[in-house]
C-alpha positions in Angstrom: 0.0 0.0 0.0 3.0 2.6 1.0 4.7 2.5 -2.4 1.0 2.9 -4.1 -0.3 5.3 -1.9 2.7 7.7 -2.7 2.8 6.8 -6.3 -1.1 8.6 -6.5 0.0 11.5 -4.4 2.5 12.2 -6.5 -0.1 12.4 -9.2 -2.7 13.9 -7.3 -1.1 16.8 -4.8 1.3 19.5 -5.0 5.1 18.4 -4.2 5.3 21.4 -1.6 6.5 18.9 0.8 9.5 16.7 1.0 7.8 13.8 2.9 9.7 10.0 4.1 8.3 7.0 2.4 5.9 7.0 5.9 2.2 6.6 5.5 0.4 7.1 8.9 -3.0 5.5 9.0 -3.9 5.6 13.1 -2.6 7.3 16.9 -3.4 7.0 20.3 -1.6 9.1 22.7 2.0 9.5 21.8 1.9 6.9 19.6 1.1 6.4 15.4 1.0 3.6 13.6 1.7 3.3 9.8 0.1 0.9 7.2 2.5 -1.6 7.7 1.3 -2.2 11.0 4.5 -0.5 12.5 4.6 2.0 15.9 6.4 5.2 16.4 6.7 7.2 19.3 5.9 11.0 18.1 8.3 13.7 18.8 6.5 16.0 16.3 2.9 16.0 17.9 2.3 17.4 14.2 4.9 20.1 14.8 3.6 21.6 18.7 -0.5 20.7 17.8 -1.4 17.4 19.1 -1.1 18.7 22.6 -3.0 16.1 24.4 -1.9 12.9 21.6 -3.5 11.9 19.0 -7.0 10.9 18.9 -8.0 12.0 22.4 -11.4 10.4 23.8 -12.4 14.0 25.3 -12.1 15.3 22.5 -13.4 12.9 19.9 -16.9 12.5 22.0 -16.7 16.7 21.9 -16.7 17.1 17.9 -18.7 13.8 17.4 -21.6 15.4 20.2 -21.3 18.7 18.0 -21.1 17.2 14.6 -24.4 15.5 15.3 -25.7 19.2 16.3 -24.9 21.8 14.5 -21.6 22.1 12.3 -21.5 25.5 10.7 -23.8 28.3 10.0 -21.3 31.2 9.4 -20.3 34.6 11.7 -23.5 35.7 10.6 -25.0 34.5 14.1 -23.6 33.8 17.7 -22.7 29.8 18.4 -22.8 28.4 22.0 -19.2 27.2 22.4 -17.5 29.5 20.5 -18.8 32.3 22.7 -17.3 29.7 25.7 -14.1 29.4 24.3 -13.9 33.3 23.3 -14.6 33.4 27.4 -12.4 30.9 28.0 -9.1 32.4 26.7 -9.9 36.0 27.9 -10.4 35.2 31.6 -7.1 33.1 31.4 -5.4 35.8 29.1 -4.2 39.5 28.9 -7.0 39.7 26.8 -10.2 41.6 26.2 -11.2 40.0 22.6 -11.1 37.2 20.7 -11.1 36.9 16.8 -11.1 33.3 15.5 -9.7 32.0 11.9 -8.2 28.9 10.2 -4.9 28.9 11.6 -1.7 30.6 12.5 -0.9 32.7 9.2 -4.5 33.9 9.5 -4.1 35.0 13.2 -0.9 36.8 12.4 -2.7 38.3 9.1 -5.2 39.6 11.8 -2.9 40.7 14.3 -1.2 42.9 11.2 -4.4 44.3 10.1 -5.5 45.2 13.2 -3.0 47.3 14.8 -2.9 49.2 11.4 -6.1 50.1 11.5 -5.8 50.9 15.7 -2.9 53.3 14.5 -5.5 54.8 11.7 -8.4 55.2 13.1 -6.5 57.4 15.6 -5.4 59.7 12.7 -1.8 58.4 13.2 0.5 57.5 10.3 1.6 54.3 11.7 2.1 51.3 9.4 5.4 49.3 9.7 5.9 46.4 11.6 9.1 45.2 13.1 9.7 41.5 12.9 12.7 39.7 14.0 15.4 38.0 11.6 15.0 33.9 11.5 11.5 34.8 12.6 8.5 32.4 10.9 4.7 34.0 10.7 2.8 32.4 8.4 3.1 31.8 4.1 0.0 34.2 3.4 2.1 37.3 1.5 1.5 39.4 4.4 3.1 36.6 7.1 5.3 35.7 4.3 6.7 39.6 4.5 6.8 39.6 8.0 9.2 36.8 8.0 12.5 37.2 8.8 14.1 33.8 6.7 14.9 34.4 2.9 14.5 31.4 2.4 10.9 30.8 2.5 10.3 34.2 0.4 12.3 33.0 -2.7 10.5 33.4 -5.8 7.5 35.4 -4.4 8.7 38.9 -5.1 7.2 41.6 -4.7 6.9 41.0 -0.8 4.8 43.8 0.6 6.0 47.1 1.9 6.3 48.2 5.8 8.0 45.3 7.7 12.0 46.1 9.1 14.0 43.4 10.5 16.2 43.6 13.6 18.4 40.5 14.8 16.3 38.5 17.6 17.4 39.1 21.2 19.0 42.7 20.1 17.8 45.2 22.0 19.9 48.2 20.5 19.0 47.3 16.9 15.1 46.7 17.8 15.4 50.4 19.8 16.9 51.9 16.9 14.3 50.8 14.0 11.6 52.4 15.9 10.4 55.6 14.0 7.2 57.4 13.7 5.8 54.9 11.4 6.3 51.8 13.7 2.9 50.3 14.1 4.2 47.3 16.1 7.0 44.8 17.2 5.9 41.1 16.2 7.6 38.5 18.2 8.1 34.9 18.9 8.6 34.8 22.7 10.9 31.4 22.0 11.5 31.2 17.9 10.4 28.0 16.6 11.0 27.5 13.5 13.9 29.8 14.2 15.4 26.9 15.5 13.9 27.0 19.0 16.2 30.4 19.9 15.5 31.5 23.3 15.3 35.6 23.9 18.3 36.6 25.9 17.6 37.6 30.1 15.7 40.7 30.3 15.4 41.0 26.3 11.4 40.8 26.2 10.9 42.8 29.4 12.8 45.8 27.8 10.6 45.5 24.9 7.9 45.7 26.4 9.0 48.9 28.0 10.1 50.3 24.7 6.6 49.8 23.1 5.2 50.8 26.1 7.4 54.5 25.7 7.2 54.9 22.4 3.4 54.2 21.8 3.9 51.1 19.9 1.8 48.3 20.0 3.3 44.9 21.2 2.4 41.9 18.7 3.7 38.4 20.5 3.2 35.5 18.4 2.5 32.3 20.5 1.2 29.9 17.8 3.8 27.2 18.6 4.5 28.4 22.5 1.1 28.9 23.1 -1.0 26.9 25.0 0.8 25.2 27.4 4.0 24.1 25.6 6.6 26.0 27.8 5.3 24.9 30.9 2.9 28.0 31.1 -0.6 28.6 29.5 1.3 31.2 27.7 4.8 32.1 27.4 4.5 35.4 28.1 4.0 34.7 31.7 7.4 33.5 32.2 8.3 37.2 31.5 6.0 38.3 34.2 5.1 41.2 30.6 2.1 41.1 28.6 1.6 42.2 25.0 -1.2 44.1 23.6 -1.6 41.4 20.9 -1.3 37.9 21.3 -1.9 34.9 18.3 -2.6 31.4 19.0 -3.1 28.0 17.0 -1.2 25.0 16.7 -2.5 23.3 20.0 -5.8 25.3 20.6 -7.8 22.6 19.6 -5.5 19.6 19.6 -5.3 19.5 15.6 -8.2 21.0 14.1 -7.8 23.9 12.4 -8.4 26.6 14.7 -6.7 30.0 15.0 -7.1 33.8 17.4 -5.8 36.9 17.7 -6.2 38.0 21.0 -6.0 41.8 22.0 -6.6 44.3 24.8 -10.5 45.9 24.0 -8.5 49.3 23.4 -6.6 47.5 20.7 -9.6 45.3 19.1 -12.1 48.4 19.2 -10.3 48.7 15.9 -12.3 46.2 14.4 -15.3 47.2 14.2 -18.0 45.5 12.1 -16.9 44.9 8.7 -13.6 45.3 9.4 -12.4 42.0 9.3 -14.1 38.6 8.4 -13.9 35.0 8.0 -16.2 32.3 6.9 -15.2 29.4 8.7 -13.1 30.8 11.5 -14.6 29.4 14.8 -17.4 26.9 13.9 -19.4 25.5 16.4 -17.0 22.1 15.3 -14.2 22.8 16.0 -14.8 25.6 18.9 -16.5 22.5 20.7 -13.5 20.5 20.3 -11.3 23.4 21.1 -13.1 24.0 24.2 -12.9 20.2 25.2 -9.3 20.7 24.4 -8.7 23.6 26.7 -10.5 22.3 29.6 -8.5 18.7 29.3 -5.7 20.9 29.7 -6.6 22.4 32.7 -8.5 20.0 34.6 -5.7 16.8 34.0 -2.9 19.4 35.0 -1.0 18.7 32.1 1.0 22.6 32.1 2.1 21.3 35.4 3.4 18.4 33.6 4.7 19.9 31.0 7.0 21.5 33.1 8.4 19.1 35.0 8.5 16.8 32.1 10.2 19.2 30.3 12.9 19.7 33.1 13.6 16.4 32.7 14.1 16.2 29.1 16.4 18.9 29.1 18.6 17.5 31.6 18.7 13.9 29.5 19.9 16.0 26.5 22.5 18.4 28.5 23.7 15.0 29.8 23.7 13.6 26.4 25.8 17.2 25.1 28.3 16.3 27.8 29.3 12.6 26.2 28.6 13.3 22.5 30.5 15.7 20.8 27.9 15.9 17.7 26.1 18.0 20.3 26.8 21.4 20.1 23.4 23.0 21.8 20.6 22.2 24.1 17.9 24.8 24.4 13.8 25.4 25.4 11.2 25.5 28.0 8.7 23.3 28.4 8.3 20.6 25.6 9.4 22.9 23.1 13.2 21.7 22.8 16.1 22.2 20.4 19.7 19.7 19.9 22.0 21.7 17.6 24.0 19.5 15.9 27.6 20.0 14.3 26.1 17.4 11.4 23.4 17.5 9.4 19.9 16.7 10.9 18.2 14.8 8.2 20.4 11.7 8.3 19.5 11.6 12.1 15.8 12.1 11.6 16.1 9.0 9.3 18.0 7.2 11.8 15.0 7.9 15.2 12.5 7.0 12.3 14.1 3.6 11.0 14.3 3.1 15.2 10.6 4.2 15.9 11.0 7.3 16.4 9.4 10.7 14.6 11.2 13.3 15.0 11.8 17.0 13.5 14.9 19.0 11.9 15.0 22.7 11.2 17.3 25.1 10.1 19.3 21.7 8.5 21.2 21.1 12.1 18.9 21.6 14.8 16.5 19.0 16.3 13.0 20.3 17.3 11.2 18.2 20.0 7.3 19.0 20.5 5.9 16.0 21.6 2.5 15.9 23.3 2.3 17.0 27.1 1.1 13.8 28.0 4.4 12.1 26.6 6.1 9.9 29.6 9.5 9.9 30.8 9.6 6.4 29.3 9.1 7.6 26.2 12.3 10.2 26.4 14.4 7.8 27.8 14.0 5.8 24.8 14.4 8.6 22.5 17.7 10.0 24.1 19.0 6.5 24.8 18.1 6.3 20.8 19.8 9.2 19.8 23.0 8.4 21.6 23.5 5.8 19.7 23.0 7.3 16.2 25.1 10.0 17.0 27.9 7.9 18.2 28.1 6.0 15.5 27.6 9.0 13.0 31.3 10.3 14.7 
């Protein structure tokens, strides 16, 4: 079935993707199984979505319940549960207001438009947006132009006007970009696709300062750290700051496409009716399974866990640094983990997979570990024990 399954997708789809000769036909928990009857632990959790594993019970019975109710009837009219869920992030947030959409690059679209249309309403000729170098927002042309990696813009010119790029983690440079036509700093709090880069002590507390002085609006982007991953509903909390516009996705509803742009009600007064829209952002669907998702969350402790878990994976990879000298890195919070390698990644991703293991590279030498929060220290002590023993024979 693998070789014929591909062999039609290659027909069928677009090659955007450089997929392994893997097809995946069933999960439970931290585990998928392909069509060969084979089990791999997942490292990947669909890259920092399936928060609570795959093919969670709670959630299941929540879209199967809502499915057989009512699916979709449009923005048109208020739904029960997404109204719950809009509630549920905003008590547990900075936040005033909720906007749902599809996913990520939507939320940041909407994060965009929005503060330049705070900035006009008020008269104010404020437009541009700074966004960090080796940053990663989205692949709509306006996320696409608020990222800071050339590689993902190749071929796409022309990019559109008003976003500056400053090095992540560098205060000076970020302080020196701001003008009189910054609209807003947008921000990983931890980089992801970055390469899971870490802001320096005291980095994001300053910026939030900076904003704060020079009357710019604060855009964090939390679509992979959101949600638990860090060991904190939100990563910004770590930084005892908050922004005046936070995105989420990724793990919001455990990997149905969900996203939100979240904003303070002085900042979302800017969308007024008709200023923004989406058909299918927040159906009664996947807002019930999103809200199933958030309260599993909270009511199984699983931040807590992913916390301590977390702790405990980093010090199994610092330990592993220490003996293998292809180690050159060990960096995250939470369950949102990076090994920088002196060698190339994709030989070593082959390696975990051919030992049942999925796991992720990015930027071609770093190893990005987002596992669900319900992944056991079993599991990791597999995985490191695994990757030991790739590495060392690899030197």
């Amino acid at each position: 079935m693998t070789h014929d399954l591909i062999q039609r997708a290659d027909r069928a789809m677009a090659a955007t993707y450089m997929r392994p000769p893997l097809v995946l036909v069933r999960g439970s928990g931290c585990t998928v199984e392909d069509d060969e009857g084979r089990t791999y632990i997942d490292f990947v959790g669909g890259i920092a979505v399936c928060c609570l594993g795959h093919a969670h019970p709670r959630v299941a019975r929540a879209l199967a319940r809502q499915a057989e109710t009512l699916v979709h009837v449009s923005n048109l009219y208020y739904t029960v549960p997404q109204v719950e869920l809009a509630e549920w992030l905003v008590a547990r947030s900075f936040a005033d207001r909720v906007f749902f959409c599809n996913s990520g690059a939507e939320a940041n679209e909407a994060a965009i438009k929005v503060a330049r249309k705070f900035y006009n309403d008020r008269g104010e000729n404020r437009f541009r947006i700074i966004a960090m170098e080796r940053s990663f927002h989205g692949r709509t042309m306006a996320t696409l132009s608020a990222t800071g990696q050339e590689k993902v813009k190749t071929g796409y010119d022309p990019l559109l006007e008003g976003f500056d790029f400053v090095p992540f983690g560098d205060f000076d440079a970020l302080a020196g970009k701001i003008g009189p036509e910054t609209a807003g700093v947008l921000i990983e709090p931890i980089q992801g696709e970055g390469g899971v880069r870490c802001p320096p002590s005291g980095y994001l507390e300053k910026v939030r300062r900076l904003c704060s002085d020079s009357g710019v609006l604060l855009l964090f982007d939390e679509i992979q750290t959101g949600m638990g991953r860090t060991g904190r509903l939100f990563a910004y909390e770590h930084f005892r700051i908050e922004p005046d516009v936070m995105t989420l996705a990724k793990a919001l509803a455990n990997g149905l496409p969900i996203g939100a742009m979240l904003a303070t009600q002085e900042v979302a007064a800017a969308f007024s009716a008709g200023a923004h829209a989406t058909t299918f952002g927040g159906t009664p669907a996947i807002t019930a399974a999103s809200l199933e998702t958030v309260r599993t969350l909270e009511e199984e402790k699983l931040i807590d866990r992913c916390a301590d878990v977390g702790d405990f994976f980093l010090s199994r990879l610092r330990a592993l640094k220490e003996r293998c000298r292809s180690v050159t890195d060990v960096r995250g919070k939470g369950l949102l983990i990076g090994l920088e390698l002196c060698v190339d990644g994709a030989a070593v991703v082959e390696a975990c997979r051919e030992k049942g293991f999925l796991i992720n590279c990015i930027q071609e030498r770093v190893l990005r570990f987002a596992p669900p929060l319900i992944v056991t220290r079993e599991q990791i002590d597999a995985l490191v024990d695994a990757l030991e023993e790739i590495l060392a024979a690899q030197t």
